[in-house]
C-alpha positions, 0 to 999 in steps of 0.5 A: 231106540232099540239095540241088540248085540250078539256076541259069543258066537265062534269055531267049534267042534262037535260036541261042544258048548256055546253061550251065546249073548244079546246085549240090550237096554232095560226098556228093550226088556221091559217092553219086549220078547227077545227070540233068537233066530238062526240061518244057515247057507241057502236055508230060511232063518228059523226060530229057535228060543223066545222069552218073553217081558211078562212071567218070564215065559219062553218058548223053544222050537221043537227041534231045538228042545234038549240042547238050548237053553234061553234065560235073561240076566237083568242085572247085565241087560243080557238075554243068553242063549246056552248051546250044548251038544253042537253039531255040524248042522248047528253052523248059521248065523245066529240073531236076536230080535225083539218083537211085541210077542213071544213067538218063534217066526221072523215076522213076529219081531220088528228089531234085529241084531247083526249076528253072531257066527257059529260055525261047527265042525271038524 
């Protein structure tokens, strides 16, 4: 069985910082990349970060290079998804999932969180 939990997620204002959390297993890391995804109202649900289970390889969409940052805390089971600089457009519904490989497409992944909510603004 594979769960995946987020957490962190919440109002802000532009400019802000945002950690945001994905609480696993041990066996979920150890078998599996973990991508963070996000989708806002009336948009497709759009890759952001992965990391993957072999040499700690991540990769990040190139939108989203500069302002998120993606590590793993295997200690906590945690996978994290640091956000700095937010703006307006950064407000969606953010998820995690974990899938075989490192990539930064939905049909990549096969297990899915519920969500975590980021809403940015004034």
């Amino acid at each position: 069985q594979v769960q995946l939990v987020e957490s962190g997620g919440g109002s802000v204002q532009p400019g802000d910082s945002l950690r945001l959390s994905c609480a696993t297993t041990r066996a979920t890391l150890e078998y599996y990349a973990i991508g963070w995804f996000r989708q806002a109202p009336g948009k497709e649900r759009e890759g952001i970060s992965c990391i993957s289970n072999i040499r700690d390889i991540t990769n990040y969409a190139n939108s989203m290079k500069g302002r998120f940052t993606i590590s793993r805390d295997n200690a906590k089971n945690t996978v994290y998804l640091q956000m700095d600089g937010l703006k307006p457009e950064d407000t969606a519904e953010y998820y995690c999932a974990a899938g075989l490989f490192c990539g930064l497409t939905v049909k990549d992944y096969d297990h899915w969180g519920q969500g975590t909510r980021v809403t940015v603004s004034s």
